[in-house]
C-alpha positions in Angstrom: 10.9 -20.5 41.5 10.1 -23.5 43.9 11.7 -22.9 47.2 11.0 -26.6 48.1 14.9 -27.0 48.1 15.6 -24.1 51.1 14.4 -27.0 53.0 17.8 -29.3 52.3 19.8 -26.1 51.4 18.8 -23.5 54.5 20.4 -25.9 57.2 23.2 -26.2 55.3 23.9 -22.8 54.6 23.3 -21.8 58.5 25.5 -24.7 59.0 28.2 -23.2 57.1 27.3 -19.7 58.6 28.5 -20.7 61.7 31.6 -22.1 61.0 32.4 -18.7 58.5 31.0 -16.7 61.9 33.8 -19.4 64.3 36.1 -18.7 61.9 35.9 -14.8 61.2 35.3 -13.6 64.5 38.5 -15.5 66.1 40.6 -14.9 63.2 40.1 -11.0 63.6 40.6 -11.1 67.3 43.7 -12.7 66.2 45.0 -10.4 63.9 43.9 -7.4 65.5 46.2 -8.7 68.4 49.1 -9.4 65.4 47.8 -6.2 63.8 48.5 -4.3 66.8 51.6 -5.2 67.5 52.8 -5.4 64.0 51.4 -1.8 64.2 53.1 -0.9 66.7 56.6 -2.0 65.5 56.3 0.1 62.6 56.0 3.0 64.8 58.9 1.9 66.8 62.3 3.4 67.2 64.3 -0.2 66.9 64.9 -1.0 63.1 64.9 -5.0 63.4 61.1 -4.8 64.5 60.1 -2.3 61.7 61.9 -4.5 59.4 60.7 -7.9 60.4 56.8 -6.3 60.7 57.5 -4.9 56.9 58.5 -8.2 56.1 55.8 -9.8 57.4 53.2 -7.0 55.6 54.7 -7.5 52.5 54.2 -11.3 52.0 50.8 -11.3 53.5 50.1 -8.1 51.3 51.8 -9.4 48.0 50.6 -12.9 47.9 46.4 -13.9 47.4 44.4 -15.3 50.1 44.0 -18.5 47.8 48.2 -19.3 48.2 48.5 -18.8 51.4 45.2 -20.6 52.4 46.9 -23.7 49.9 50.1 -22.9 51.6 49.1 -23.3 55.7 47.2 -26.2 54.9 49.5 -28.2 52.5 53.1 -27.0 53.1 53.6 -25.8 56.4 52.2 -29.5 57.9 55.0 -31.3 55.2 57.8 -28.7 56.8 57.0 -28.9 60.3 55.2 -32.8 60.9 52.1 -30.9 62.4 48.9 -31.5 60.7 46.2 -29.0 60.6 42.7 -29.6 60.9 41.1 -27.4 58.0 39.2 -25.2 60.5 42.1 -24.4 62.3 44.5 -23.7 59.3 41.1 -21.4 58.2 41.9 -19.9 61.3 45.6 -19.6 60.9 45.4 -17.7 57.4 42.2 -15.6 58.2 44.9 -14.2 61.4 47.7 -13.6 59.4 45.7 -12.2 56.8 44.0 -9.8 58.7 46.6 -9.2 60.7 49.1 -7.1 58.3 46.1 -4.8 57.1 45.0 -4.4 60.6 48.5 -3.3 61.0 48.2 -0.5 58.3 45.1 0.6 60.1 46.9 1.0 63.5 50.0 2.7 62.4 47.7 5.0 60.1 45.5 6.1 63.3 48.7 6.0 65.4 50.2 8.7 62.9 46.9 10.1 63.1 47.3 11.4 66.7 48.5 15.1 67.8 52.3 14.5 68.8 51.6 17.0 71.0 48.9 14.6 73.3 52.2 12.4 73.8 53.9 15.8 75.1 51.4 17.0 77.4 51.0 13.1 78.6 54.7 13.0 79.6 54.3 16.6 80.8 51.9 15.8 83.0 54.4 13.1 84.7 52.9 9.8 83.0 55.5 7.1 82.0 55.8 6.5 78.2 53.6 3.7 78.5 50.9 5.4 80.6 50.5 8.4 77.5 50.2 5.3 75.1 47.8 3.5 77.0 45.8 6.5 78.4 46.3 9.3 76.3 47.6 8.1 72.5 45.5 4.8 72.8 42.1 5.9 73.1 41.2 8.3 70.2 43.2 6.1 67.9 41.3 3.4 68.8 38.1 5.4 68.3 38.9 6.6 64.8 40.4 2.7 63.8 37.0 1.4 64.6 34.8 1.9 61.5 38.4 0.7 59.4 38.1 -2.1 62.0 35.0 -3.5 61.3 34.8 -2.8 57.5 38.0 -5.4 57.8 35.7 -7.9 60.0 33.2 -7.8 56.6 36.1 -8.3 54.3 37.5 -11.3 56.6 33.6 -12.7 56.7 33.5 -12.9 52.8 37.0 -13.8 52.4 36.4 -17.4 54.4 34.5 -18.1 50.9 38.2 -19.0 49.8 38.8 -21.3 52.8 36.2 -23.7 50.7 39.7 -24.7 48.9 41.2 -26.3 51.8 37.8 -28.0 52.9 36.8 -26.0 55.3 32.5 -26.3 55.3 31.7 -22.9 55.6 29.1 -21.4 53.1 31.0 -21.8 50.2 31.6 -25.4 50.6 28.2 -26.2 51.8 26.7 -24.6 48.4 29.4 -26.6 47.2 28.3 -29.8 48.7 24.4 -29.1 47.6 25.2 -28.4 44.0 27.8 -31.4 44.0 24.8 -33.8 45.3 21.4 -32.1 43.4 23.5 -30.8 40.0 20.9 -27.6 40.8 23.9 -24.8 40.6 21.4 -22.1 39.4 19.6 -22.8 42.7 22.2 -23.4 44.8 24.5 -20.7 43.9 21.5 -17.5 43.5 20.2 -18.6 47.3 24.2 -18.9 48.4 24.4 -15.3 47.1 21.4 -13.9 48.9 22.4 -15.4 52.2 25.7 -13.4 51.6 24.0 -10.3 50.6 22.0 -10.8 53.7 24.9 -11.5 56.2 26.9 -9.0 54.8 24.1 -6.2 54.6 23.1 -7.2 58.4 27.1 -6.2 59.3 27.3 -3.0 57.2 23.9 -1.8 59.1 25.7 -2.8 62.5 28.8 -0.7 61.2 26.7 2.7 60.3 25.5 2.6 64.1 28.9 1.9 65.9 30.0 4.8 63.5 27.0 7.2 64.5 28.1 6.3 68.5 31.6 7.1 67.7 31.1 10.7 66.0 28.1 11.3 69.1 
């Protein structure tokens, strides 16, 4: 195969792995904030937060990526009179998105944690919120983090939907070479290496923070 056309296509595709990088990496600081808090509310004694955060899990949960995507960037600016730049409704649904499985992640590692570590906590003369942060925080934390980032690698390969709304990450970009050159054979088999790539680079970078975290 001549690899004149990496020439035109490389820059493109780097192009469009920063803005799926941009996009991914605040959108999952985002929802794990959302994620944590949902989480949190689940765990809760106070029934109109467990029910809004179930709410909230169920639509993101029950509804594809593609709707909502279609639905941030379309809808929500004809309800409300806001427009959205495509980046920043990317943003938007890669958040939410992330967010309500995050959530599942943080009340599963929540449950996950001795009840009697919050006993001994209070025991010891800590205020409820000094056992959660110091005591019930920290090894949930530790055993959410390989769940953590396995969700950062779903998030970087779900952006590939955000091509829908415009957004030129490296979906689009393939889009926009194959749209111009009518080469989709080479165009699409080098977009699907750089993802193998990318995503290969991340699972390697997972298997060490998981070796730390059991050292």
């Amino acid at each position: 195969m001549d690899l004149s056309f990496l020439k035109v296509l490389l820059p493109m595709l780097i192009s469009g792995f920063k803005v799926t990088l941009e996009i991914s990496v605040v959108g999952i600081l985002i929802g794990f904030i959302l994620g944590g808090i949902t989480g949190f509310a689940l765990q809760c004694k106070n029934k109109v937060l467990k029910v809004i955060a179930n709410v909230y899990i169920w639509i993101i949960r029950s509804t594809p990526l593609i709707v909502q995507a279609l639905y941030v960037y379309f809808v929500i600016p004809k309800l409300t009179g806001v427009d959205f730049k495509s980046n920043a409704a990317g943003i938007i649904v890669i958040s939410l998105n992330s967010g309500a499985f995050i959530a599942e992640i943080v009340r599963g590692a929540l449950e996950g944690i001795d009840p009697g570590q919050k006993e001994a906590g209070l025991s010891l003369g800590l205020t409820p919120f000094q056992t959660l942060l110091h005591v019930i925080v920290p090894p949930a934390f530790r055993s959410m983090m390989p769940a953590l980032f396995n969700q950062f690698i779903i998030t970087v390969k779900d952006t590939a939907i955000l091509s829908v709304i415009v957004v030129n990450e490296i979906t689009k970009q393939i889009q926009n070479y194959a749209a111009v050159t009518f080469d989709t054979i080479k165009a699409y088999t080098a977009g699907a290496v750089f993802y193998m790539i990318i995503i290969s680079v991340l699972i390697v970078i997972q298997k060490q923070i998981e070796r730390r975290i059991k050292v």
